[in-house]
LOMIVO-236074 format. One record per residue (C-alpha): residue in one letter; chain; x negated, y negated, z negated. Coordinates in steps of 0.2 Angstrom, whole numbers, padded with zeros to 4 digits. Layout:
! LOMIVO-236074
(a,A,(X,Y,Z));
...
***
This chain:
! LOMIVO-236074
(x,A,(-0025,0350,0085));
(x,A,(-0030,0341,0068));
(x,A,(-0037,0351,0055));
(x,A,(-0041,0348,0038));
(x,A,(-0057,0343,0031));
(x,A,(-0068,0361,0024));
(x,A,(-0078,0353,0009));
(x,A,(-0096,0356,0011));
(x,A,(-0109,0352,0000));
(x,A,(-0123,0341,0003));
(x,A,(-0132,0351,0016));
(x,A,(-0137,0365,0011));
(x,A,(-0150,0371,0022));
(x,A,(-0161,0356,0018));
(x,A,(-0155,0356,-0001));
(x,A,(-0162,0376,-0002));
(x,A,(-0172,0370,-0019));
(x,A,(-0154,0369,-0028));
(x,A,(-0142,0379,-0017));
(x,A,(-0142,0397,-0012));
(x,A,(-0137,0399,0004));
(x,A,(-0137,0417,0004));
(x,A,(-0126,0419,-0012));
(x,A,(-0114,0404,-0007));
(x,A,(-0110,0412,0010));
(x,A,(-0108,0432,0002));
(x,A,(-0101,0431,-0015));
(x,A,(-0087,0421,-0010));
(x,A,(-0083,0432,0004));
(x,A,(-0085,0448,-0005));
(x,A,(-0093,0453,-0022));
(x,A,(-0099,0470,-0018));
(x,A,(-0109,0465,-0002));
(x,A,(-0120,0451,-0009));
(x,A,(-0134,0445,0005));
(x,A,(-0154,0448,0002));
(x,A,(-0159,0432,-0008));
(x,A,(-0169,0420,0000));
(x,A,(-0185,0411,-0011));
(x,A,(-0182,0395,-0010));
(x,A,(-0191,0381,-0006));
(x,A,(-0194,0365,-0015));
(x,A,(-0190,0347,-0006));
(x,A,(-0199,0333,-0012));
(x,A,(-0183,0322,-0019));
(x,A,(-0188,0307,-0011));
(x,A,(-0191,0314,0005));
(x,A,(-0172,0324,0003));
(x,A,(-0163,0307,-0002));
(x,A,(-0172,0298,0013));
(x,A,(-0167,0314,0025));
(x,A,(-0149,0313,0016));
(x,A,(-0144,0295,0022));
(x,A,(-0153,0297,0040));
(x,A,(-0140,0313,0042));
(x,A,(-0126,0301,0033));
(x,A,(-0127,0288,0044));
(x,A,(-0130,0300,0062));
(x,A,(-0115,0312,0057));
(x,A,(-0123,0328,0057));
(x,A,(-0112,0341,0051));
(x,A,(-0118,0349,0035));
(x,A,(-0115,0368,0034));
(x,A,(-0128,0372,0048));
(x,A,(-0129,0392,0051));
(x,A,(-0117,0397,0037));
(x,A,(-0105,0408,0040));
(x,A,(-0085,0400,0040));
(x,A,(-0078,0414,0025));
(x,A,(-0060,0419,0030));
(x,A,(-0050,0405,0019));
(x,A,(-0061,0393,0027));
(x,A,(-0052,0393,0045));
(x,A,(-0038,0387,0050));
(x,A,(-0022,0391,0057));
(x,A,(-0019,0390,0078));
(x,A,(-0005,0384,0086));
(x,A,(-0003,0389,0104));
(x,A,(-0010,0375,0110));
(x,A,(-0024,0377,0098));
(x,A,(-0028,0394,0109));
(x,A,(-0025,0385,0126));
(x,A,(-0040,0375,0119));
(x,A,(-0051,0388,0122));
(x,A,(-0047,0387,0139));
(x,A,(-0047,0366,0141));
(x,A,(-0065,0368,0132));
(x,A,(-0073,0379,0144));
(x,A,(-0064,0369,0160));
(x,A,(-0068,0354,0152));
(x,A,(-0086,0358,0146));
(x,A,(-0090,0363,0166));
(x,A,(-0086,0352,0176));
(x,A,(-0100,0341,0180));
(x,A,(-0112,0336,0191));
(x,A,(-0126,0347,0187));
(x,A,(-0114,0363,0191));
(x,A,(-0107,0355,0208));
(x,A,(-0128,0354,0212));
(x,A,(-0127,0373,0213));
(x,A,(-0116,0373,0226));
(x,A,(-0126,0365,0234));
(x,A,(-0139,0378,0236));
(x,A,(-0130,0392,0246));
(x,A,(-0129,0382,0263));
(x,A,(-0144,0371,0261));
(x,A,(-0156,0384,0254));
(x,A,(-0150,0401,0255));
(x,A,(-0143,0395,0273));
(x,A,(-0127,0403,0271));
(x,A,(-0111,0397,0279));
(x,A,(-0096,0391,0271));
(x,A,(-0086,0407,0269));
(x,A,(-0104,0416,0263));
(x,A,(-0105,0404,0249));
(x,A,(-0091,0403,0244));
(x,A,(-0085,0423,0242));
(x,A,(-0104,0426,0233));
(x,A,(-0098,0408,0222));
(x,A,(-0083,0413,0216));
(x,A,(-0086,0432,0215));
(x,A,(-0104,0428,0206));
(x,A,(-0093,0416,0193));
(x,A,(-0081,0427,0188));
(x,A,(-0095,0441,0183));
(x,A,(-0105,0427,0173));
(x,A,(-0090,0421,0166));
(x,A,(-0084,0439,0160));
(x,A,(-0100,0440,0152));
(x,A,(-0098,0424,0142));
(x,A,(-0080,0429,0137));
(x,A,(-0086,0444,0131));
(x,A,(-0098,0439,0118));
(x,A,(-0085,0424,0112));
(x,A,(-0075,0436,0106));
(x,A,(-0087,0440,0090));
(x,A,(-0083,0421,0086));
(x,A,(-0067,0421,0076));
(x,A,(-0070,0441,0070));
(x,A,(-0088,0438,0061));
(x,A,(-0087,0418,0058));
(x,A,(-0105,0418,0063));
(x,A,(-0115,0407,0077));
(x,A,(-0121,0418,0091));
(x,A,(-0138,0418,0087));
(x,A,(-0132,0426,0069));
(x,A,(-0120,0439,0076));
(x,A,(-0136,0443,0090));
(x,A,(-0144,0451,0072));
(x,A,(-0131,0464,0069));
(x,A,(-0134,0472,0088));
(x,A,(-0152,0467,0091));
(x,A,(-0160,0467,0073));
(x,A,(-0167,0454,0060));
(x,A,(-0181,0450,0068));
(x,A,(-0178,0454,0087));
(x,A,(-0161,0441,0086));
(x,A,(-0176,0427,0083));
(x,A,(-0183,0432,0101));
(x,A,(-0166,0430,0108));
(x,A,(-0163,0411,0100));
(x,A,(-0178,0408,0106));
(x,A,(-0174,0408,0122));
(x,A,(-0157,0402,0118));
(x,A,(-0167,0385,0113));
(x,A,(-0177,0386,0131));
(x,A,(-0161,0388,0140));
(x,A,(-0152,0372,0132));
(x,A,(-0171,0361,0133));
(x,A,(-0169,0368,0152));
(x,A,(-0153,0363,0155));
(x,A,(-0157,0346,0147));
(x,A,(-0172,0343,0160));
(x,A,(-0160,0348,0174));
(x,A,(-0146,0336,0166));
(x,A,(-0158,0321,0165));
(x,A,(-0164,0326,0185));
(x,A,(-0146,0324,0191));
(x,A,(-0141,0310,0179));
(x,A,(-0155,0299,0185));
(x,A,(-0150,0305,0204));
(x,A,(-0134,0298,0202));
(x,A,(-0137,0283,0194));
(x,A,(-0153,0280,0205));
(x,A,(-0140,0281,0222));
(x,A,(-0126,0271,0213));
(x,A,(-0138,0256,0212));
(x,A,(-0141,0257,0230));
(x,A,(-0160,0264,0225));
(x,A,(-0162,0246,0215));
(x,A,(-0165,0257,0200));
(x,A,(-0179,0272,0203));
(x,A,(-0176,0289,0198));
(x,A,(-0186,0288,0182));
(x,A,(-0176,0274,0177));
(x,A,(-0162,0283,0178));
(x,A,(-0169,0298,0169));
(x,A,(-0174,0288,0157));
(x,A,(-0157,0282,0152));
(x,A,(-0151,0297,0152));
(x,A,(-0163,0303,0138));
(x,A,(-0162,0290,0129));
(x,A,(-0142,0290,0128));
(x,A,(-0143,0307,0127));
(x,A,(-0158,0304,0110));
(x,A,(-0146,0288,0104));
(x,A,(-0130,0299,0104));
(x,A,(-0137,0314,0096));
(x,A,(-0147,0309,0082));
(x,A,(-0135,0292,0078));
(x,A,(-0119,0294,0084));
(x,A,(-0111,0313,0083));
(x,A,(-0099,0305,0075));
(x,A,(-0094,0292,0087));
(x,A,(-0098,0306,0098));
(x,A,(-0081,0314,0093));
(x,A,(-0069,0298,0099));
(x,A,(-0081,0298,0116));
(x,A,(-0075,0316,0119));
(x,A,(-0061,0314,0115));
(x,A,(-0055,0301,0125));
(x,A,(-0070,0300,0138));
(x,A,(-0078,0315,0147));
(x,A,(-0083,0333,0137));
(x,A,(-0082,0348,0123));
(x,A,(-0093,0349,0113));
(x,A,(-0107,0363,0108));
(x,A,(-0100,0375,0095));
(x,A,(-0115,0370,0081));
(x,A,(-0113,0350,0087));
(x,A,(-0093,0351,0084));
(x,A,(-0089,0368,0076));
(x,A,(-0077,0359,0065));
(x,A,(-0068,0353,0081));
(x,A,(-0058,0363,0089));
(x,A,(-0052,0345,0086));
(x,A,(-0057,0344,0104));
(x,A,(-0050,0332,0114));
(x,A,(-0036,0337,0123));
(x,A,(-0036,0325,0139));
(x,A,(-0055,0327,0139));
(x,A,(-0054,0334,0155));
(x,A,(-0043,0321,0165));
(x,A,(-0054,0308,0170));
(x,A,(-0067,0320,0175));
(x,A,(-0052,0330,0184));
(x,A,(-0047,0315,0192));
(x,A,(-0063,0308,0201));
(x,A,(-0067,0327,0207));
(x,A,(-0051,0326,0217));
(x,A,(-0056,0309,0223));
(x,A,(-0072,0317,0229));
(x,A,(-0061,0331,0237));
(x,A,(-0050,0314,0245));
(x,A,(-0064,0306,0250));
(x,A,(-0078,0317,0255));
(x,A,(-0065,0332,0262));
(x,A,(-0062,0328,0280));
(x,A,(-0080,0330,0281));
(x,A,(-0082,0347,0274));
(x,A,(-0088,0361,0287));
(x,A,(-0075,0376,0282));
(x,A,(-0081,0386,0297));
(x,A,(-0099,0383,0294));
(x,A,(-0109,0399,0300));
(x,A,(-0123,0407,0291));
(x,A,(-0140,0402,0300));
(x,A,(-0150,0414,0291));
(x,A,(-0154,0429,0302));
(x,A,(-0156,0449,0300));
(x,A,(-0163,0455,0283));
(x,A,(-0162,0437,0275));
(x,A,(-0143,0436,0277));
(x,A,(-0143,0450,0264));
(x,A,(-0157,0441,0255));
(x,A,(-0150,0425,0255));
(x,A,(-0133,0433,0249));
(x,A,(-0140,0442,0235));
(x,A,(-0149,0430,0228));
(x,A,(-0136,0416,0228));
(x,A,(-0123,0427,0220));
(x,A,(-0134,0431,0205));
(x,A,(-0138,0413,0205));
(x,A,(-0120,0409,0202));
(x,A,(-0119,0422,0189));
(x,A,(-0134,0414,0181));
(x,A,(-0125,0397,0178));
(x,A,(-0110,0402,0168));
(x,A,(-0116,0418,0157));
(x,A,(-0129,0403,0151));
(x,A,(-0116,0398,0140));
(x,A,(-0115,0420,0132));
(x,A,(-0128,0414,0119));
(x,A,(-0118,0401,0111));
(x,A,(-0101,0405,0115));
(x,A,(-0093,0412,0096));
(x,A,(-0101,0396,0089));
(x,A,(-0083,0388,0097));
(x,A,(-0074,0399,0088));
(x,A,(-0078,0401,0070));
(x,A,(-0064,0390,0064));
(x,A,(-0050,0399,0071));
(x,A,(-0042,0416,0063));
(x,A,(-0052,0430,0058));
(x,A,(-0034,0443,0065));
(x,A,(-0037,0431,0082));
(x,A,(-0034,0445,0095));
(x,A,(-0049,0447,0106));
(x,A,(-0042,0449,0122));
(x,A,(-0034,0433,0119));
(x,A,(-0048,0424,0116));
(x,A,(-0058,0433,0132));
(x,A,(-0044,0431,0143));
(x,A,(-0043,0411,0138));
(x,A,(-0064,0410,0139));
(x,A,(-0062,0418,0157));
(x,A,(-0050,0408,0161));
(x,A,(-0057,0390,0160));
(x,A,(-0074,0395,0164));
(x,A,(-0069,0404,0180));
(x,A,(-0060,0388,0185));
(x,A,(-0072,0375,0180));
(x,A,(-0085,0384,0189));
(x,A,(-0077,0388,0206));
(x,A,(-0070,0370,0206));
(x,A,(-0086,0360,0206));
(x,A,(-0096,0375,0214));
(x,A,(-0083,0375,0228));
(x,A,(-0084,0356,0230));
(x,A,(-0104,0358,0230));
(x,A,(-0102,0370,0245));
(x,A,(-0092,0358,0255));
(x,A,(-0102,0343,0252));
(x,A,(-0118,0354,0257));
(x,A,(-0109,0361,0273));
(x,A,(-0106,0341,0280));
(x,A,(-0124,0338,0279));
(x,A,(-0128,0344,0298));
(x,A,(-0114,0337,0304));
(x,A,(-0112,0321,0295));
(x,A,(-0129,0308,0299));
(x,A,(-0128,0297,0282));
(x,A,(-0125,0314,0270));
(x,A,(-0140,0320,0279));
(x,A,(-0151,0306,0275));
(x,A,(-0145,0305,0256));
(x,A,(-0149,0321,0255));
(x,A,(-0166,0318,0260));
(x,A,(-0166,0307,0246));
(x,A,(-0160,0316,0232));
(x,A,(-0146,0329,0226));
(x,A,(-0138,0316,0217));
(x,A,(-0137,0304,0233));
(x,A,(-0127,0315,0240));
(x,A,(-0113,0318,0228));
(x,A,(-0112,0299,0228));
(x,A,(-0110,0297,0247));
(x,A,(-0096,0308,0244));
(x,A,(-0088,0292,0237));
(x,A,(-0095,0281,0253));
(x,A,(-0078,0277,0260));
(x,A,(-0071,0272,0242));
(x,A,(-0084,0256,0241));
(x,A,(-0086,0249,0225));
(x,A,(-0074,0261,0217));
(x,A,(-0086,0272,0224));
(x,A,(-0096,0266,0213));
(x,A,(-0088,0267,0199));
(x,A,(-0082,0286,0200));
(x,A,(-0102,0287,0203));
(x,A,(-0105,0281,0188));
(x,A,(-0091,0291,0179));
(x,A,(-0099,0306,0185));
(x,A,(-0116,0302,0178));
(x,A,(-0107,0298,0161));
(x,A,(-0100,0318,0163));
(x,A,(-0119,0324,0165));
(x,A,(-0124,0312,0148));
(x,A,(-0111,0318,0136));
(x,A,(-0114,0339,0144));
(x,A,(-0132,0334,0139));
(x,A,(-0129,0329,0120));
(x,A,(-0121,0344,0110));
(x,A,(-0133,0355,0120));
(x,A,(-0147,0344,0114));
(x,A,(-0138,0344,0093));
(x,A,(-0138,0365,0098));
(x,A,(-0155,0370,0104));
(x,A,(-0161,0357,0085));
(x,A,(-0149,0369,0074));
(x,A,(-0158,0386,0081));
(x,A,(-0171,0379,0071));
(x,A,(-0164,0387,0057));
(x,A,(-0159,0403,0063));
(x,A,(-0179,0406,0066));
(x,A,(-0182,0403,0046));
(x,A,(-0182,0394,0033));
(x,A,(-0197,0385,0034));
(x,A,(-0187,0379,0054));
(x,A,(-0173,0373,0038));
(x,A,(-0185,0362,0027));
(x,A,(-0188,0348,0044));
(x,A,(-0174,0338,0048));
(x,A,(-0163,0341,0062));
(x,A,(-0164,0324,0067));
(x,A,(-0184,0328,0071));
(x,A,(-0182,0343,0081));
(x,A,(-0169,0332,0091));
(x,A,(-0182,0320,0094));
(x,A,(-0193,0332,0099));
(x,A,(-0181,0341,0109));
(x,A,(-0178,0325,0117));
(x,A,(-0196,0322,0120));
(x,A,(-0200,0338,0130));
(x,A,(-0185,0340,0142));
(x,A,(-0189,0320,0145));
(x,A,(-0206,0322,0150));
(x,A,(-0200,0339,0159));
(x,A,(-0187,0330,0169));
(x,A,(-0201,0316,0174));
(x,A,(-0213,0328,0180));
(x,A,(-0196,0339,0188));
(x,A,(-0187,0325,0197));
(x,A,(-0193,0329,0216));
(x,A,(-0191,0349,0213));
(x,A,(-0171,0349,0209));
(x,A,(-0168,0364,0219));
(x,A,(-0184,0374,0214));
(x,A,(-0181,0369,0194));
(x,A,(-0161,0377,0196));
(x,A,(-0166,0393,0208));
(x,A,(-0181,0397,0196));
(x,A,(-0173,0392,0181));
(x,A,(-0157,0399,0178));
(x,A,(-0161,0414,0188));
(x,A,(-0174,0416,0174));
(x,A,(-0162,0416,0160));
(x,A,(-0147,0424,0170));
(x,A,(-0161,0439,0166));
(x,A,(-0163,0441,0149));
(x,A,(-0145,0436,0144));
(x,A,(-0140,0449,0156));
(x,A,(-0151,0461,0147));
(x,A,(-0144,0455,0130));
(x,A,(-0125,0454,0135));
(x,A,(-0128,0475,0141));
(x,A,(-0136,0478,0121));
(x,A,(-0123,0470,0114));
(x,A,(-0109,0479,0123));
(x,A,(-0118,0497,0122));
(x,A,(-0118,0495,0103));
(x,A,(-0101,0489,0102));
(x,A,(-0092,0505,0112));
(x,A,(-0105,0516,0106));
(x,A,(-0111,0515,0089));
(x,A,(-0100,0502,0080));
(x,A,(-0083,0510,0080));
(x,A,(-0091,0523,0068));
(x,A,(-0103,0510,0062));
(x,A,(-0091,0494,0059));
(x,A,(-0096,0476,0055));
(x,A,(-0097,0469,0038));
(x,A,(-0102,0450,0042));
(x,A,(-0103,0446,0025));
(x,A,(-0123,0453,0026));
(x,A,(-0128,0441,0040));
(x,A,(-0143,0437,0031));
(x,A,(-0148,0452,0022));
(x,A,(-0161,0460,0032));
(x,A,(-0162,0478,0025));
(x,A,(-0143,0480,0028));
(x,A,(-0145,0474,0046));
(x,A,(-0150,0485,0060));
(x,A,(-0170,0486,0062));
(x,A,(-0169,0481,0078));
(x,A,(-0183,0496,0086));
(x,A,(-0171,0502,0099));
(x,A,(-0163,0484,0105));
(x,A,(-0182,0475,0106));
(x,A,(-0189,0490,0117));
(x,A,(-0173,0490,0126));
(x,A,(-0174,0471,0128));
(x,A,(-0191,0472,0135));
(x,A,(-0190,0487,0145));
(x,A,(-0174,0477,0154));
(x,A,(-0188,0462,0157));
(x,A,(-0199,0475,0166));
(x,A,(-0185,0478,0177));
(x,A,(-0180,0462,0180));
(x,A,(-0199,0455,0184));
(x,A,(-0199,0469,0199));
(x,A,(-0184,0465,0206));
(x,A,(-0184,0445,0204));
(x,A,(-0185,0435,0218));
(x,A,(-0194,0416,0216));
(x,A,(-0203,0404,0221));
(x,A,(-0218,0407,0212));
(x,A,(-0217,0430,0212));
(x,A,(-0209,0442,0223));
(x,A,(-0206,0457,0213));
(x,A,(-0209,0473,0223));
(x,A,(-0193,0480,0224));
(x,A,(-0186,0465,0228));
(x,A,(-0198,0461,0243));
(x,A,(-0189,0477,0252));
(x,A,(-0171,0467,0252));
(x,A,(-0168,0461,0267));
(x,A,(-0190,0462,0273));
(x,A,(-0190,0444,0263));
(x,A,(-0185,0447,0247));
(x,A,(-0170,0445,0238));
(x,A,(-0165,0441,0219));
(x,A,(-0160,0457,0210));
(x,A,(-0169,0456,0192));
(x,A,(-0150,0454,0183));
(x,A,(-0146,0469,0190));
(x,A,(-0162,0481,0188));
(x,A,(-0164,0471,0170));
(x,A,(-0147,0478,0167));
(x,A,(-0150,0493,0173));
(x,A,(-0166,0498,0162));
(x,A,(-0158,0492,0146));
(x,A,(-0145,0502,0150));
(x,A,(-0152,0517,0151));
(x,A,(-0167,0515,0136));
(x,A,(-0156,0509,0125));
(x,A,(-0145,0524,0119));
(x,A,(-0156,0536,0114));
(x,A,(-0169,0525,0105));
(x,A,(-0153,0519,0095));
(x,A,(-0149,0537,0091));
(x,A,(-0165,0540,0083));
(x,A,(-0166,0524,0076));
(x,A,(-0151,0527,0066));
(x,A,(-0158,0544,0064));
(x,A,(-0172,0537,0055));
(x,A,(-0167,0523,0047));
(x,A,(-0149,0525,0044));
(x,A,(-0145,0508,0051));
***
């Protein structure tokens, strides 16, 4: 789906000196609900002309965190909606994913039929979650992180994009860990782990700051979606974008399948079956409600009268697909290694060697579809690299006044060095990771949607104030709520590193329940502080 260029003023989140942002993105919208103005800050000209042909020749986009005004969107076909679907199937499937399956039968020691029901049941609540929260996309025209301000508060929203950006650097680290896997077993172990992580970030660094706009054709025609900040004015999204990736799955299904151990039973014994259960399931919910914090930023471009259980229903759709599909592959790959000597002793070696002796019988197009995979892993890495940069500016305009280029380079820089210190704990950096965040997204998704049945039907929305903080909620009720849900969630998390005490009673060894007792604490502290918060405040 083409769409014609939106003209966009040179940028003018770094131009603040000359433009008002605040005014540009309110008057036009409405006259009567004008944002709080912002003081700006003045850019040395040098320094803005030197950033302004850096950000010329890389392709950054221009409007940064502004909201899209209604007569700035565009029209959807029907195939334009079916993208939202082909994003989120095609965004997923990649190797970092497929190593969650892995967990259930080689960590958790689940069977086959164990891992796979808590897989595909744990996706499908995670994925609801994300579907959820995209919704806000085409209604408000605002990123995530901006709508976050209307249900948690000025202020409190910054604590959530926060930990947004730790999510996306944390993904990044786990992306470079399986990247230089892969590529590592490709070589035949010519090429160290290191190596490999190190092409991966630098690809990864090259492609984000230089080449988002080559970017675009390599999506297109090559592996993945984008991020919504890195592409928000794609839904030009490639439409075969998910072939190729498609395609070599189902080579890995051809050629790794008649090893699979479909009646694999569950070693775990007593209380740590349930354990083990428990805990993998809310993994798998982890990984998918991950995207929740950024998925409106897809959708800012399509119609503000886009009907929201058409844009849930389509979320739903390609993430519960994407995720069973390479989670499901995962499983199987993980349930031949007992049984299968030369899968047993990549997987000694390394996650990533064993998805590549998947390919073993293929021989050198083994290889190749080795490779392939990688590339899947590179390209999932760079919009979310461009992403966690742009929530910069969400935290301030002082995050505005750097160029987005730098944080990218540092961004670059930590999950680099992160993945090089990382690259022997694969399994402990995804059980400990994204269970982590599962948590306070959990906790934030339950905010969101109390507000929205209980308070905004009375309350209603007006988007146009998205950067005015006395018309925007305080945010009292939503930051005690939000840390009152952690409370819950550190007594009943399950990790390496901490048992909580409620969830050392689960099964005698401890089992992973912090989403739900997160969930639960919010739940309940929430209401009521949001009464008398209105009460007081009136907002």
């Amino acid at each position: 789906m083409n769409h014609p260029a939106v003209h966009v003023p040179a940028d003018i989140e770094k131009t603040a000196g000359d433009v008002d942002v605040s005014s540009r993105s309110s008057s036009a919208d409405n006259h009567n609900h004008s944002s709080l103005p912002i003081a700006p800050i003045p850019i040395p000209p040098n320094l803005s002309k030197w950033n302004q042909r850096i950000e010329n020749l890389s392709g950054l986009e221009a409007r940064g965190i502004t909201r899209v005004l209604p007569e700035e969107r565009h029209g959807a076909s029907m195939l334009g909606y079916l993208q939202m679907a082909m994003l989120w199937y095609s965004a997923n499937i990649s190797a970092n994913n497929l190593a969650v399956g892995l967990l259930g039968p080689l960590l958790f020691e689940l069977g086959f039929l164990d891992s796979a029901m808590c897989a595909v049941f744990g996706i499908m609540i995670g994925s609801a979650a994300t579907a959820y929260m995209s919704i806000w996309g085409p209604q408000s025209g605002n990123r995530t992180m901006i709508v976050a301000r209307y249900f948690m508060g000025y202020w409190p929203a910054k604590l959530a994009c926060i930990l947004n950006m730790i999510l996306m650097i944390g993904y990044g680290v786990i992306d470079c860990i399986i990247g230089g896997q892969i590529l590592s077993a490709v070589s035949g172990g010519g090429m160290s782990v290191v190596v490999g992580i190190v092409i991966v970030a630098l690809i990864s660094w090259l492609i984000a700051v230089f080449g988002m706009a080559v970017f675009h054709v390599y999506e297109r025609y090559a592996l993945h979606l984008p991020s919504g900040e890195a592409k928000k004015q794609s839904l030009t999204i490639s439409r075969w974008a998910w072939i190729p990736q498609t395609l070599i799955l189902f080579i890995l299904i051809g050629s790794a399948g008649p090893y699979f151990n479909a009646s694999l039973p569950t070693t775990a014994v007593g209380g740590a079956i349930t354990a083990g259960r428990l805990s993998f399931f809310s993994l798998q919910l982890s990984v998918p409600v991950s995207w929740a914090a950024a998925s409106s930023d897809f959708y800012v471009y399509y119609p503000q009268n886009t009907k929201p259980w058409k844009t849930f229903i389509l979320t739903f759709t390609g993430l519960t697909l994407s995720f069973c599909l390479v989670n499901l592959i995962g499983i199987g790959l993980a349930s031949g290694v007992a049984s299968n000597p030369a899968w047993s002793t990549a997987n000694d070696t390394s996650s990533g060697a064993l998805i590549v002796a998947g390919f073993d019988g293929l021989r050198g197009f083994g290889k190749f579809c080795g490779v392939i995979v990688a590339l899947g892993v590179i390209s999932n890495n760079c919009p979310g690299t461009y992403a966690s940069a742009l929530g910069f500016q969400v935290l301030g305009r002082y995050g505005k006044m750097v160029p987005r280029w730098f944080w990218v380079c540092v961004i670059v820089l930590i999950y680099f060095v992160c993945a090089i210190a990382g690259r022997n704990n694969l399994f402990a950096i995804l059980q400990n990771f994204v269970a982590l965040m599962g948590y306070w997204i959990m906790i934030f998704v339950t905010i969101v949607l109390e507000e929205h049945l209980i308070f905004r039907p009375k309350l209603g929305f007006d988007w146009t104030v998205w950067e005015d903080q006395k018309r925007l909620p305080v945010g009292v009720a939503a930051l005690v709520a939000f840390l009152v849900g952690w409370a819950g969630a550190i007594i009943g998390m399950s990790q390496a590193w901490y048992i909580g005490p409620v969830a050392a009673k689960v099964g005698g060894v401890g089992a992973d329940i912090g989403v739900w007792l997160g969930c639960a604490f919010a739940m309940v502290v929430f209401p009521p502080l949001r009464y008398w918060e209105l009460k007081k405040f009136g907002r």
